[in-house]
C-alpha positions, 0 to 999 in steps of 0.5 A: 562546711556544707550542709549534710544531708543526713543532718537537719540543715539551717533553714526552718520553713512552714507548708501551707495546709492541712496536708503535703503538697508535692511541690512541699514534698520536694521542697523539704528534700532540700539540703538546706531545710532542717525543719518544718514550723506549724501554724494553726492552719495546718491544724483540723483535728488531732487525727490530721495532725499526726497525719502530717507529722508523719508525712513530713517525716516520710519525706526527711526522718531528721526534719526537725518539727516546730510550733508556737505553742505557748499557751494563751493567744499563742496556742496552734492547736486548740481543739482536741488538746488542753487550753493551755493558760497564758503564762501572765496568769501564773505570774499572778498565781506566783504573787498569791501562793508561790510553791503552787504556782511553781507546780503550775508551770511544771504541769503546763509544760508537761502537758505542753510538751506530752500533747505535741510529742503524741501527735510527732511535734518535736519542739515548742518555741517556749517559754517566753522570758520577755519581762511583764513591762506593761508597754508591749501588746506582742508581748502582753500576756505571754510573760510571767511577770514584772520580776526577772527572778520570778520570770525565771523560775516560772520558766524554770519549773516549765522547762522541768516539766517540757523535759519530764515528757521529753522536749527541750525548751527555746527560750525568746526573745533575747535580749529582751522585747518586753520594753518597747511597745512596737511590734516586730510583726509589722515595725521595727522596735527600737529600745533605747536603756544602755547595757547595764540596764539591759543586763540588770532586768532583761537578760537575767532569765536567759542568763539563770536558764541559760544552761538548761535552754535547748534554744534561744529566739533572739529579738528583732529589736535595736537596742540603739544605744548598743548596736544598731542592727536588731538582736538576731543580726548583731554578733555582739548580741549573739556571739559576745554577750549570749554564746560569751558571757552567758555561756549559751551552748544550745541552738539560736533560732533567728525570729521569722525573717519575713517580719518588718522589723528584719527588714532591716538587712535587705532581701530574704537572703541578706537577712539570712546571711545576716543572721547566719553571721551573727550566730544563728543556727537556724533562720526561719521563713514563714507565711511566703514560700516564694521567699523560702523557695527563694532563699534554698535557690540562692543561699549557699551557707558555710556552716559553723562546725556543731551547728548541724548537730546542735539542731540534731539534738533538740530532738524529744527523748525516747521514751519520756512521753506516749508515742501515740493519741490513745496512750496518752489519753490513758496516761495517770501523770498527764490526766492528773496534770491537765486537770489542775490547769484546767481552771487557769485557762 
């Protein structure tokens, strides 16, 4: 099946600045293209923002509009929105007061959520269910905590509060990353447990959560001992175990296929074909648009039949969050919300 282009298509993609060029312009008509993911140089101020969003939305109402934007060090936008914790400080909450941490994570996924919905952001790639090994500086301080019951309902409650202003969650990065020390950004990290202990620890909060996940992120890992192709590649990882034996129904994301650790499958459209193979919806391709320009020229997927759909339905929910700046500024539940995270940040 051909990409519609009434529907978002498999491939999300950045843009450079603070505004459209109208080489981007033309570059997001593309059928392939479904979304648009932001980065903090595509942020000034909250008035430019909005601006963009809308652009975007000019050129293809569908695109699907996306960001990591977790809290903590991954935080795009900053100025202008609350300073959201990272996710570690609420693990250590959990360990002192557990019901209070719980609602902590609600309120910051409301907040998350109700903030970027305000300024047209459709998605977050949150929260992050990696496990708080201790080894792993990518992961570091973006996981709740040690414990994968506790990871989960830290989670939990944050999704609970993402849906209450209306965006699904995106859950990463599976089956787990926080065990190797190596960085996916610039290496290729291979974990060497067998599956049993991968099962036990790792991919429980994918497996608790799987049935309220909108999306999953997998990993660029290898776990050697299982595959030898990194998770976002492997159609055991993907297909068998996470569609399979999880019964994951929402949309997988690849990870940014510009990164060393999928360098693995060979140029930009190996990689996407790869990881369009093992499973993945969408593959993402930032920071090197002549990479993406590259992929749209030569790619040619054949999509898996409810793939465009499931993209299409990550979209936020009417009428759970303001549609506008000044509204939520006024907004009694999201006031009263920031102002008991502000002293975690």
């Amino acid at each position: 099946m051909k990409p519609s282009h009434a529907l978002p298509g498999p491939v999300m993609l950045d843009v450079v600045g603070h505004e459209l060029t109208a080489e981007e312009r033309e570059v997001l008509q593309h059928p392939l293209v479904g979304g648009v993911i932001l980065f903090a140089r595509n942020y000034a101020e909250p008035g430019q923002l909005r601006a963009l969003t809308a652009a975007i939305r000019e050129v293809r109402p569908m695109l699907v509009i996306s960001v990591d934007h977790e809290g903590g060090r991954v935080q795009r936008f900053r100025d202008g929105f609350t300073r959201l914790p990272p996710m570690r400080r609420l693990g250590e909450a959990w360990d002192g007061d557990p019901q209070r941490a719980g609602l902590l994570a609600r309120q910051a996924g409301f907040v998350l959520a109700a903030e970027l919905r305000a300024h047209g952001v459709d998605l977050s790639y949150t929260p992050v269910l990696d496990l708080d090994y201790g080894v792993s500086t990518v992961i570091g301080d973006r996981a709740f905590h040690r414990d994968p019951k506790v990871a989960a309902e830290l989670a939990r409650q944050l999704t609970i509060g993402l849906a209450d202003a209306g965006l699904r969650a995106v859950g990463k990065h599976f089956p787990g990353h926080g065990a190797v020390e190596a960085d996916s950004h610039v290496a290729i990290p291979v974990d060497g447990r067998g599956f049993a202990a991968v099962w036990q620890e790792d991919i429980q909060p994918f497996l608790l959560l799987a049935s309220v996940l909108g999306g999953v992120m997998p990993a660029h890992v290898i776990f050697e001992k299982i595959d030898a192709r990194p998770a976002g590649f492997s159609p055991f990882w993907l297909q068998e175990v996470l569609r399979g034996r999880l019964g994951f129904q929402g949309v997988i994301f690849s990870d940014d296929l510009t990164m060393e650790g999928a360098s693995v499958a060979g140029g930009i459209v190996a990689r996407a074909e790869a990881a369009h193979q093992a499973g993945c919806d969408m593959v993402l391709v930032c920071n090197r648009p002549e990479l993406a320009v590259e992929l749209l020229d030569h790619w040619a997927p054949e999509l898996a039949e409810g793939s465009q759909a499931r993209i299409d339905a990550l979209r936020p929910r009417a009428g759970t969050a303001p549609a506008d700046r000044d509204t939520l500024a006024g907004w009694a539940p999201y006031l009263a919300a920031r102002d008991s995270l502000m002293s975690l940040a």
